[in-house]
PDB file of N, CA, C and O in Angstrom:
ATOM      1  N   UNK A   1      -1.746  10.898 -12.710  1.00  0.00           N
ATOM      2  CA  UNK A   1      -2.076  10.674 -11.301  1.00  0.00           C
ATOM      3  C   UNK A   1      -2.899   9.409 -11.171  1.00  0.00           C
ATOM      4  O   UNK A   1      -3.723   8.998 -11.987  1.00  0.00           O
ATOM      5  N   UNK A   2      -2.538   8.834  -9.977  1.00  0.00           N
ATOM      6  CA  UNK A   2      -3.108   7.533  -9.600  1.00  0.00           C
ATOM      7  C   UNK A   2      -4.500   7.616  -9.311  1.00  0.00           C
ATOM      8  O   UNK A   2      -4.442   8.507  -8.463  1.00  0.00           O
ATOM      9  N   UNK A   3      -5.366   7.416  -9.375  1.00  0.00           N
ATOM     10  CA  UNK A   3      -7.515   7.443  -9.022  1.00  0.00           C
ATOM     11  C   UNK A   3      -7.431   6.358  -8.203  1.00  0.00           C
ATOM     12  O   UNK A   3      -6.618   5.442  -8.332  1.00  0.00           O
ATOM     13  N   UNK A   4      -8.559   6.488  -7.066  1.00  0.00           N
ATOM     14  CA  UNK A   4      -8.999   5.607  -6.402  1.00  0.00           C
ATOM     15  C   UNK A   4      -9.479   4.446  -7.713  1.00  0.00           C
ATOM     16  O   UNK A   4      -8.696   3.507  -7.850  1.00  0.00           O
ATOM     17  N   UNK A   5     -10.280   4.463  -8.329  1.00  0.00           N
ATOM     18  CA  UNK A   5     -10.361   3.539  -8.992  1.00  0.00           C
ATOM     19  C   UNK A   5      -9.505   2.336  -9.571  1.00  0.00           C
ATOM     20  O   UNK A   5      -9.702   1.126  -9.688  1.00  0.00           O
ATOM     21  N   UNK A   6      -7.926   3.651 -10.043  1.00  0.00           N
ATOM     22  CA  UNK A   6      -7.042   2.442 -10.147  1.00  0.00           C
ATOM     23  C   UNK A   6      -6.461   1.490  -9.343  1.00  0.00           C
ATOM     24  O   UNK A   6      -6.281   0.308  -9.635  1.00  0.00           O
ATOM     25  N   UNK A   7      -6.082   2.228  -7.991  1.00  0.00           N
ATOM     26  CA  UNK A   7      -6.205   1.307  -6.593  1.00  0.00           C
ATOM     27  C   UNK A   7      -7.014   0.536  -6.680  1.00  0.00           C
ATOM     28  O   UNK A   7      -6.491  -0.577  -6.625  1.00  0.00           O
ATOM     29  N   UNK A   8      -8.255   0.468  -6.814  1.00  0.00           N
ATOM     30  CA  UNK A   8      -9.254  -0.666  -6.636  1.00  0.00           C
ATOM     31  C   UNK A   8      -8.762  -1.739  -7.790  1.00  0.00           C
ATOM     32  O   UNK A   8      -8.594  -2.928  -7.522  1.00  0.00           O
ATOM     33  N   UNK A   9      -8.528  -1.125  -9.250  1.00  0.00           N
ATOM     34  CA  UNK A   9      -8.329  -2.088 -10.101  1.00  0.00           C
ATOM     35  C   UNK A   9      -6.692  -3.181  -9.516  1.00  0.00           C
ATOM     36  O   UNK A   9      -6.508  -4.398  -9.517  1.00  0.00           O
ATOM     37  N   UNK A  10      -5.941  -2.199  -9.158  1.00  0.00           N
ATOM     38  CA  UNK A  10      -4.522  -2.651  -9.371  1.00  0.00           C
ATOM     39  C   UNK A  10      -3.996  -3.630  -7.922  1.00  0.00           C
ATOM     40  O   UNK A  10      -2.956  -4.287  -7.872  1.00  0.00           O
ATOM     41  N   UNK A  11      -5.105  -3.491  -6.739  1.00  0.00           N
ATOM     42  CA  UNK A  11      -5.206  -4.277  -5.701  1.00  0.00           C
ATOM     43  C   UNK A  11      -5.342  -5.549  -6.443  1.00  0.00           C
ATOM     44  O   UNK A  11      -4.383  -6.294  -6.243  1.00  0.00           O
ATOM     45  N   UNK A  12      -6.026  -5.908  -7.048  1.00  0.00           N
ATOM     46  CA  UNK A  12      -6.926  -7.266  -7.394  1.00  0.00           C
ATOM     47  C   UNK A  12      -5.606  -8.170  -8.076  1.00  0.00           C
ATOM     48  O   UNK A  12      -5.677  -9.325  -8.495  1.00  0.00           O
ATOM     49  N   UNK A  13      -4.482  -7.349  -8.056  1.00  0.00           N
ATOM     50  CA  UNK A  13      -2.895  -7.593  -8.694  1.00  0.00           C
ATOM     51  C   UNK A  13      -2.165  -7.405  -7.833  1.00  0.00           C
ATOM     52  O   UNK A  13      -1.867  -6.254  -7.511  1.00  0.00           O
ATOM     53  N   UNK A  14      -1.621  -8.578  -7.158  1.00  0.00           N
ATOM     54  CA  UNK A  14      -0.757  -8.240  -6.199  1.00  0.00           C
ATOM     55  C   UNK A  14       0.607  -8.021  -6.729  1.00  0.00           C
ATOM     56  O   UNK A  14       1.228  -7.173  -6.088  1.00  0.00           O
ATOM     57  N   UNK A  15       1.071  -8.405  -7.450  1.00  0.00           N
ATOM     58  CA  UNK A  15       2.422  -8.060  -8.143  1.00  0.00           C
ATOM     59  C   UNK A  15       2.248  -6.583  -8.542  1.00  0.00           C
ATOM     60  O   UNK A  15       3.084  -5.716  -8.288  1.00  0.00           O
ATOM     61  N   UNK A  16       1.165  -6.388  -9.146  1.00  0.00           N
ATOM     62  CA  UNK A  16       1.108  -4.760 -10.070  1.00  0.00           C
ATOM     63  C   UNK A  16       1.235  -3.886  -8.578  1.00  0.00           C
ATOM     64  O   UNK A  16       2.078  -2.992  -8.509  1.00  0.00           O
ATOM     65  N   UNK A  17       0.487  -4.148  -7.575  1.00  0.00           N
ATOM     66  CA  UNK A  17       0.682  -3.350  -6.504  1.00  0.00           C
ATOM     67  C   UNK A  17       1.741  -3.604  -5.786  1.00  0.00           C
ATOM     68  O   UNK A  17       2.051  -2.652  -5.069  1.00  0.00           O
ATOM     69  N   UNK A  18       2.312  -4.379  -5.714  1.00  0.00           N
ATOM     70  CA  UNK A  18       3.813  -4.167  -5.182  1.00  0.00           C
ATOM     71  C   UNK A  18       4.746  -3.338  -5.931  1.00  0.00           C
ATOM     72  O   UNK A  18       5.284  -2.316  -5.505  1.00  0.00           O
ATOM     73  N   UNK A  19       4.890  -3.840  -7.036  1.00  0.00           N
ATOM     74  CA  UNK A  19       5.564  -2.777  -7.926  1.00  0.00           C
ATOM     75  C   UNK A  19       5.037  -1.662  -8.136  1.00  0.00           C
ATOM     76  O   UNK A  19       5.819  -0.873  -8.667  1.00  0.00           O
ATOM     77  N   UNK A  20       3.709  -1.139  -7.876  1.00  0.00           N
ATOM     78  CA  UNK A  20       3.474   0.317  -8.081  1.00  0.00           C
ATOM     79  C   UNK A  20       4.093   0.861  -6.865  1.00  0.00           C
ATOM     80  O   UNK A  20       4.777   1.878  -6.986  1.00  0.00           O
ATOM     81  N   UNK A  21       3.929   0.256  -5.571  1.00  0.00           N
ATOM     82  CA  UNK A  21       4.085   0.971  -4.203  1.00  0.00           C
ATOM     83  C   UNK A  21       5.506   1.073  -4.268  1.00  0.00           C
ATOM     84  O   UNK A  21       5.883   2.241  -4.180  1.00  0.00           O
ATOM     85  N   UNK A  22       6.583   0.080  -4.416  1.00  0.00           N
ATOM     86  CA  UNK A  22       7.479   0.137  -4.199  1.00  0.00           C
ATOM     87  C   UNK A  22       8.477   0.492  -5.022  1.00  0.00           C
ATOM     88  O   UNK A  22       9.630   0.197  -4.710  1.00  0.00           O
ATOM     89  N   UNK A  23       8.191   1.215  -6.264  1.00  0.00           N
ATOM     90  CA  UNK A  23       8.830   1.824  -7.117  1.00  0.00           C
ATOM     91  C   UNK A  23       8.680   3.245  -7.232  1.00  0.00           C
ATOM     92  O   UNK A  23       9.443   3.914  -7.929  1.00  0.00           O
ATOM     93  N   UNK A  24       7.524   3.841  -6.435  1.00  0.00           N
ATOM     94  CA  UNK A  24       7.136   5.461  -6.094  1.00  0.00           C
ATOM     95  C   UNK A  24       8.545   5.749  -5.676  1.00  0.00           C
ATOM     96  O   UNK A  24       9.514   5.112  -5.261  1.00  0.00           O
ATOM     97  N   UNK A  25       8.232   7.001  -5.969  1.00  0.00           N
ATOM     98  CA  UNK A  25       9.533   7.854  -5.794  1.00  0.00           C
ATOM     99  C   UNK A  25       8.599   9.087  -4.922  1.00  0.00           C
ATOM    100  O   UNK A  25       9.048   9.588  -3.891  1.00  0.00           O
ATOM    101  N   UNK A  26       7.557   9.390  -5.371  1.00  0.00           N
ATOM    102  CA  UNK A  26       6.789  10.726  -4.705  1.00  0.00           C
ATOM    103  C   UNK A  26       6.280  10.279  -3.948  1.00  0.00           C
ATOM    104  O   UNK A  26       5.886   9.133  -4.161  1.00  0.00           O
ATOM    105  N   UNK A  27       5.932  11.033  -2.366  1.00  0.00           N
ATOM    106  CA  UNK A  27       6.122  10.475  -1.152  1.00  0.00           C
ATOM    107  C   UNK A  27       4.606  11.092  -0.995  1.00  0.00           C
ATOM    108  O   UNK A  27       4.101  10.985   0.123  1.00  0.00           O
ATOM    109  N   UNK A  28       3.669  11.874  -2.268  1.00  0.00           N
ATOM    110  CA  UNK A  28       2.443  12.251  -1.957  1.00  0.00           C
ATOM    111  C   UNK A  28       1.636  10.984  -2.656  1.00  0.00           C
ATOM    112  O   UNK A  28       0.514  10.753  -2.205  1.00  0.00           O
ATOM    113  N   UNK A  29       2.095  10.217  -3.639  1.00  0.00           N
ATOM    114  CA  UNK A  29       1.583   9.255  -4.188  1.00  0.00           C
ATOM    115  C   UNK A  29       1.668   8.310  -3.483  1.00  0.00           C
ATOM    116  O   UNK A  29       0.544   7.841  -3.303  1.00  0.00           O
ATOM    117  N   UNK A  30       2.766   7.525  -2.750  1.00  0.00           N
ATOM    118  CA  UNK A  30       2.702   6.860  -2.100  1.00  0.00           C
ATOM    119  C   UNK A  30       1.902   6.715  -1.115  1.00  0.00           C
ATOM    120  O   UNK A  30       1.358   5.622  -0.955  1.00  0.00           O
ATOM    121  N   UNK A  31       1.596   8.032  -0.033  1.00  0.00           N
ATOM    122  CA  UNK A  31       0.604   8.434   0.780  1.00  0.00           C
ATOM    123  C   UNK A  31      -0.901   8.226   0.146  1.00  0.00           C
ATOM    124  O   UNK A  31      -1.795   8.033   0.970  1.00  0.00           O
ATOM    125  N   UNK A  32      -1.132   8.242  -0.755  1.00  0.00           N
ATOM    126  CA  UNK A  32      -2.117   8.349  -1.376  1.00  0.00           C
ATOM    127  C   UNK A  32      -3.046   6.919  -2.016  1.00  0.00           C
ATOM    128  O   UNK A  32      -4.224   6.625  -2.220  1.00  0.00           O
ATOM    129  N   UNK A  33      -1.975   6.427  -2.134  1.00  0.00           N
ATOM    130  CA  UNK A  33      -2.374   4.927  -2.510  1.00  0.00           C
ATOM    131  C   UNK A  33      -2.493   4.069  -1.154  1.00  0.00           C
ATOM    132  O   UNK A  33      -3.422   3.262  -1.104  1.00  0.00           O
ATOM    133  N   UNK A  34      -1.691   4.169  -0.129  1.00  0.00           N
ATOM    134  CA  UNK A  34      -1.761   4.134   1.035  1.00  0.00           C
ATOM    135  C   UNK A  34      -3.244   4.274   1.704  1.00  0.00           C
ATOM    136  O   UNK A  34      -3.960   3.282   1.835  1.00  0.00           O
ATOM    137  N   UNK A  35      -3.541   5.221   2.004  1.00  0.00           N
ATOM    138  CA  UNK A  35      -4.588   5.874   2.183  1.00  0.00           C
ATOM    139  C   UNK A  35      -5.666   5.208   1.819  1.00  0.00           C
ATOM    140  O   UNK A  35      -6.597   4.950   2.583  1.00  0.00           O
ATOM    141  N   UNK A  36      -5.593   4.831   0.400  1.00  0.00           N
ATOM    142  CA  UNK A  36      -6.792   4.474  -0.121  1.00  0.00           C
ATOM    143  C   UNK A  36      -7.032   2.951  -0.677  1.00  0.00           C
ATOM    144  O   UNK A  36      -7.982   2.681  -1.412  1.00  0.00           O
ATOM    145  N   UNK A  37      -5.931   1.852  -0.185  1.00  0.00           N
ATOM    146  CA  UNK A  37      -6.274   0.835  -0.223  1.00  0.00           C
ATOM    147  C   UNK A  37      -7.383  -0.070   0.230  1.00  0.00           C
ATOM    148  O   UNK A  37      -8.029  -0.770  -0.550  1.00  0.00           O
ATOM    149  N   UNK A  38      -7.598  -0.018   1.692  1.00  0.00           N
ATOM    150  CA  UNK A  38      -8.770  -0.550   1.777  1.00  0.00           C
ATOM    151  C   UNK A  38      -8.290  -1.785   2.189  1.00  0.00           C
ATOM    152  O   UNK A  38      -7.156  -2.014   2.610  1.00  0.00           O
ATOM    153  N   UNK A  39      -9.334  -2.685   2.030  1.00  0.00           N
ATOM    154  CA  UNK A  39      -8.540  -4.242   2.566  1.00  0.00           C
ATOM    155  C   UNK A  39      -8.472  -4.778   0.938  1.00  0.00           C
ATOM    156  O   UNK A  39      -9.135  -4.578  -0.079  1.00  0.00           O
ATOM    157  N   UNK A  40      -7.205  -5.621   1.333  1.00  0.00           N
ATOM    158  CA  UNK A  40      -6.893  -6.458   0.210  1.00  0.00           C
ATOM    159  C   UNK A  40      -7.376  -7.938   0.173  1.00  0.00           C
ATOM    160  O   UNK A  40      -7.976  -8.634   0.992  1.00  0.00           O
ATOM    161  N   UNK A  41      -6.893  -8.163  -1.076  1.00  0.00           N
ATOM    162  CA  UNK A  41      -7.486  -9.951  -0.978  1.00  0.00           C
ATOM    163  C   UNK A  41      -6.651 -10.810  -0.148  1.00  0.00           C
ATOM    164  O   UNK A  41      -5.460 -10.649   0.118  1.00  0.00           O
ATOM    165  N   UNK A  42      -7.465 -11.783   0.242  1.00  0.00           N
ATOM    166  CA  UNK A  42      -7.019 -12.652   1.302  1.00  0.00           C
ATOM    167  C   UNK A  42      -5.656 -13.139   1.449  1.00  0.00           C
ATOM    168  O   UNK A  42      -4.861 -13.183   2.388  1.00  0.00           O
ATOM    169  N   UNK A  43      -5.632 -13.538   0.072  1.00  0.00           N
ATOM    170  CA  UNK A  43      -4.235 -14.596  -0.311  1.00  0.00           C
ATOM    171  C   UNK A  43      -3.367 -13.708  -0.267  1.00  0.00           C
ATOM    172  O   UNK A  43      -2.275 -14.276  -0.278  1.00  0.00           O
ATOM    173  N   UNK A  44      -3.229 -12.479  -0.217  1.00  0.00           N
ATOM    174  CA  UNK A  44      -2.197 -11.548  -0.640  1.00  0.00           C
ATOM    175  C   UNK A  44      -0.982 -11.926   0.522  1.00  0.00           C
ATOM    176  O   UNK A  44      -1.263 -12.399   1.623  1.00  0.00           O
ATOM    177  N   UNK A  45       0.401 -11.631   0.072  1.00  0.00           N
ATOM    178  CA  UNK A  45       1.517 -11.657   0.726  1.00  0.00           C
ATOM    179  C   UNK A  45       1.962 -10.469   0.680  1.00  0.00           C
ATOM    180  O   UNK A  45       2.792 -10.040  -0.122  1.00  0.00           O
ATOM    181  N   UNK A  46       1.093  -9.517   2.081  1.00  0.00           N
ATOM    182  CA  UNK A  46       1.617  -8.151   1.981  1.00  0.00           C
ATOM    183  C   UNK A  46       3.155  -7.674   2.929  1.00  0.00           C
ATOM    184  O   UNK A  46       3.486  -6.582   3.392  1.00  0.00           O
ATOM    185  N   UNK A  47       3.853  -9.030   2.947  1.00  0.00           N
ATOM    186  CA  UNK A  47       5.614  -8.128   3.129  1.00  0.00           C
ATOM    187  C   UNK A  47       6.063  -7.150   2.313  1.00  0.00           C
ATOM    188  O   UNK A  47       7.224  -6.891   2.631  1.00  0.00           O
ATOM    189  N   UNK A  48       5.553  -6.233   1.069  1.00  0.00           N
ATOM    190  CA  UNK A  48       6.082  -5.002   0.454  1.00  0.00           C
ATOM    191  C   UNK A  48       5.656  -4.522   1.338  1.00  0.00           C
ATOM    192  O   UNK A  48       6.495  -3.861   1.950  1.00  0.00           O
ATOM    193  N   UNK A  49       4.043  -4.516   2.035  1.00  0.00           N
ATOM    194  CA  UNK A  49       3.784  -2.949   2.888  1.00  0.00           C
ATOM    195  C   UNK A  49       4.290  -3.357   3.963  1.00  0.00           C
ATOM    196  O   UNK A  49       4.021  -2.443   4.743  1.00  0.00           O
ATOM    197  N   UNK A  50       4.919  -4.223   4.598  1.00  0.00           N
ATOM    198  CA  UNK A  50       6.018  -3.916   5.925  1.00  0.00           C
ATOM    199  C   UNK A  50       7.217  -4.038   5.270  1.00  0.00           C
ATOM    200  O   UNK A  50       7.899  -4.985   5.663  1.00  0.00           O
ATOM    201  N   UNK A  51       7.609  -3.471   4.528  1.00  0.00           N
ATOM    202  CA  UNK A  51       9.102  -3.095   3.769  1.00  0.00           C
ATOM    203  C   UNK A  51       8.989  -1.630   3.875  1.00  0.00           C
ATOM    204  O   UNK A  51       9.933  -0.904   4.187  1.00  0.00           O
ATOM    205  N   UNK A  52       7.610  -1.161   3.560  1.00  0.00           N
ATOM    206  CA  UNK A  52       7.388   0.010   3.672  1.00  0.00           C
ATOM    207  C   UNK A  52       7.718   1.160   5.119  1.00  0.00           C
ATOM    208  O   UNK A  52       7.632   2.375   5.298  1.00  0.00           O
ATOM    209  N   UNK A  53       8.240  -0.368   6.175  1.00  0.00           N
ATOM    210  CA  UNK A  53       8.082   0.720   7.921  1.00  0.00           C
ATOM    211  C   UNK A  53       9.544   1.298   8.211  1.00  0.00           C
ATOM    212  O   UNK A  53      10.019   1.823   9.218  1.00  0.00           O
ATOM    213  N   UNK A  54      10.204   0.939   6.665  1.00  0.00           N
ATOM    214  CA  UNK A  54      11.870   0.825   6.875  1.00  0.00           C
ATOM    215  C   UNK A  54      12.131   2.923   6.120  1.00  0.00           C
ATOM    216  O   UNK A  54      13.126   3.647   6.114  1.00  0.00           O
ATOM    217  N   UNK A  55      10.520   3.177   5.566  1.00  0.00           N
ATOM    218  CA  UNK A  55      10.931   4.429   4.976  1.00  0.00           C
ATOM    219  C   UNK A  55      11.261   5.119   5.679  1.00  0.00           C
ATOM    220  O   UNK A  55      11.425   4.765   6.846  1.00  0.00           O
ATOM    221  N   UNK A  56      11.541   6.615   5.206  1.00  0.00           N
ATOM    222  CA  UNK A  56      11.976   7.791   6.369  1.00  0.00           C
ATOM    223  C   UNK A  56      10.847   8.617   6.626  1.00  0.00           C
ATOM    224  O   UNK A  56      10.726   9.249   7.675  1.00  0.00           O
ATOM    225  N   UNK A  57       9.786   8.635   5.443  1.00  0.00           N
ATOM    226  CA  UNK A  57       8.821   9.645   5.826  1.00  0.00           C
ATOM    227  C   UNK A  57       8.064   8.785   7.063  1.00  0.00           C
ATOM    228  O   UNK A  57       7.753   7.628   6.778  1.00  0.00           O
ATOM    229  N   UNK A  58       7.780   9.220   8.272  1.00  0.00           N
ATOM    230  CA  UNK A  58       7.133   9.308   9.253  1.00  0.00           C
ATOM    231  C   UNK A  58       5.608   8.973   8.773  1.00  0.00           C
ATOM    232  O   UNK A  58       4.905   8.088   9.258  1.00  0.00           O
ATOM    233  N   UNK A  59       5.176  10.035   7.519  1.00  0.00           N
ATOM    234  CA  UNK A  59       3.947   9.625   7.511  1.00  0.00           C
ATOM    235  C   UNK A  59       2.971   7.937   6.611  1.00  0.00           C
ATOM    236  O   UNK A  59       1.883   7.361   6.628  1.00  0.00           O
ATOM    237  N   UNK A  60       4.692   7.833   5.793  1.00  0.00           N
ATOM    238  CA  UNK A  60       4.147   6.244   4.751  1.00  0.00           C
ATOM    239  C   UNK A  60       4.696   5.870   5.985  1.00  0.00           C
ATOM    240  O   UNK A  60       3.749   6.546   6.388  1.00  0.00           O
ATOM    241  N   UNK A  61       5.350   5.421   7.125  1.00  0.00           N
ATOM    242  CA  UNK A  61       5.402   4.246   8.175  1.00  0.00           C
ATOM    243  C   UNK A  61       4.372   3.861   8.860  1.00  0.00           C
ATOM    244  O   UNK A  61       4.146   2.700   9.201  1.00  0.00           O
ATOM    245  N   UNK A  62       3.502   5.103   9.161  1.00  0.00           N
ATOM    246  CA  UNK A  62       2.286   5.019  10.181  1.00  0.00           C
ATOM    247  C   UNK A  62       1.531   4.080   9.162  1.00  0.00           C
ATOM    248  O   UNK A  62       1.114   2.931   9.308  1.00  0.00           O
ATOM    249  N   UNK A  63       1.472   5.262   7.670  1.00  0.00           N
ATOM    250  CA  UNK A  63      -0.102   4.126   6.818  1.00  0.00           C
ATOM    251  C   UNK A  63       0.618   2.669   6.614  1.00  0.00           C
ATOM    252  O   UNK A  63      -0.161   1.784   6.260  1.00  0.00           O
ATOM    253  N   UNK A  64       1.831   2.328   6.764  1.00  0.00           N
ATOM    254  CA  UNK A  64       2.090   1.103   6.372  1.00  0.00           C
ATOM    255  C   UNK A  64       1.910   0.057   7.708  1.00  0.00           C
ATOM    256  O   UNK A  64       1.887  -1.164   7.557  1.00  0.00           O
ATOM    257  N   UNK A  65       1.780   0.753   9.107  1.00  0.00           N
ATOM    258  CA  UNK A  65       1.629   0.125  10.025  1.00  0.00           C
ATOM    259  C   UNK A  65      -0.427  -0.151  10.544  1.00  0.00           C
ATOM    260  O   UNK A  65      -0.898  -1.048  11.243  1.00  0.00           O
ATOM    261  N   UNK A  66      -1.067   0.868   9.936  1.00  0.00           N
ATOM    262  CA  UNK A  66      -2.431   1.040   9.755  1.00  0.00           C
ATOM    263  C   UNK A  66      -2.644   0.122   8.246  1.00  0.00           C
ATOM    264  O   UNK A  66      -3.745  -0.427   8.302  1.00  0.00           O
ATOM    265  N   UNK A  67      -2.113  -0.114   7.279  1.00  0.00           N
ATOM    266  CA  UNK A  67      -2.098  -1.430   6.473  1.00  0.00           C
ATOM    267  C   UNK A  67      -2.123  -2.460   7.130  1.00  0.00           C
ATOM    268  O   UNK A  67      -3.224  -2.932   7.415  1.00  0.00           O
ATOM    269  N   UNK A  68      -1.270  -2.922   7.437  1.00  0.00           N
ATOM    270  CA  UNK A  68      -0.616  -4.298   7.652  1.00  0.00           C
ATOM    271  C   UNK A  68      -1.828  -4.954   9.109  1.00  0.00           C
ATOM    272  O   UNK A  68      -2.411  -6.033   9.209  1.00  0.00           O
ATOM    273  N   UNK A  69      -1.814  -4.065   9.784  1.00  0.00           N
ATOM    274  CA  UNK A  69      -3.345  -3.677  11.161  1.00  0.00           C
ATOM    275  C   UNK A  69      -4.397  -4.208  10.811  1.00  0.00           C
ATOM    276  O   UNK A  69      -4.989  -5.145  11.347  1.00  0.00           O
ATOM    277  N   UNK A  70      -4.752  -3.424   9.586  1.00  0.00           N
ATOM    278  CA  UNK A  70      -5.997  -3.683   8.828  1.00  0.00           C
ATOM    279  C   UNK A  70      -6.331  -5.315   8.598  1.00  0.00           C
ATOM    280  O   UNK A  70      -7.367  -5.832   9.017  1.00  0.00           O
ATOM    281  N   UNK A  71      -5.163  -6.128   7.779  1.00  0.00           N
ATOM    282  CA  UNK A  71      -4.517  -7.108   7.080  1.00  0.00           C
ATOM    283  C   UNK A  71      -5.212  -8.166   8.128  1.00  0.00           C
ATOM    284  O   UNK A  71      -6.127  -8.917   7.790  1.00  0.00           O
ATOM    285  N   UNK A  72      -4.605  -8.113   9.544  1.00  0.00           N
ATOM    286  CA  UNK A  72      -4.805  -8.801  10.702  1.00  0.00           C
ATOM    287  C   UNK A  72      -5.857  -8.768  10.984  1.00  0.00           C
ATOM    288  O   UNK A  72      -6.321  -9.908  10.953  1.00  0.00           O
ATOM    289  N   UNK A  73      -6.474  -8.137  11.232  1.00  0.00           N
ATOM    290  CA  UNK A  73      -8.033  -8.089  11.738  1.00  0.00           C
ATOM    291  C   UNK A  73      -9.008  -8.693  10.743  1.00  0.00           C
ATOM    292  O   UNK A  73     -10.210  -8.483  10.904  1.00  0.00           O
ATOM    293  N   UNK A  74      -8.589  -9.404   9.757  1.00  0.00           N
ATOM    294  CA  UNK A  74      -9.621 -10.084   8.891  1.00  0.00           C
ATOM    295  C   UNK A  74     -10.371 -11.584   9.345  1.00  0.00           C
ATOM    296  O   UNK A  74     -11.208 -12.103   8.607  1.00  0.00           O
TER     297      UNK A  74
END
């Protein structure tokens, strides 16, 4: 299982976090990392988490639209 901690580590990697998010298959992990991102670094090119608004679960579209929200307001 994924730890907040590793989120914190694996943000600071924008490649490692694209490929973690977008290779989930479990839709509680995904939620979960979601959840607990936080703001990312500046430079980041977060088009994976609006790739993310194309899912079916209802609930990764909202956190990917409360991401990307976040992103803007910096």
């Amino acid at each position: 299982m994924i730890s907040k901690d590793d989120i914190s580590s694996i943000k600071k990697n924008p490649d490692e976090l694209k490929v973690l998010l977008l290779s989930q298959r479990d839709i509680k992990k995904i939620v979960f990392i979601l959840e607990n991102l936080g703001r990312l670094p500046k430079n980041l090119n977060y088009d994976f988490i609006v790739e993310l608004l194309k899912n079916d679960n209802e609930k990764i579209r909202l956190l990917a639209i409360k991401n990307v929200t976040i992103q803007h307001q910096k």
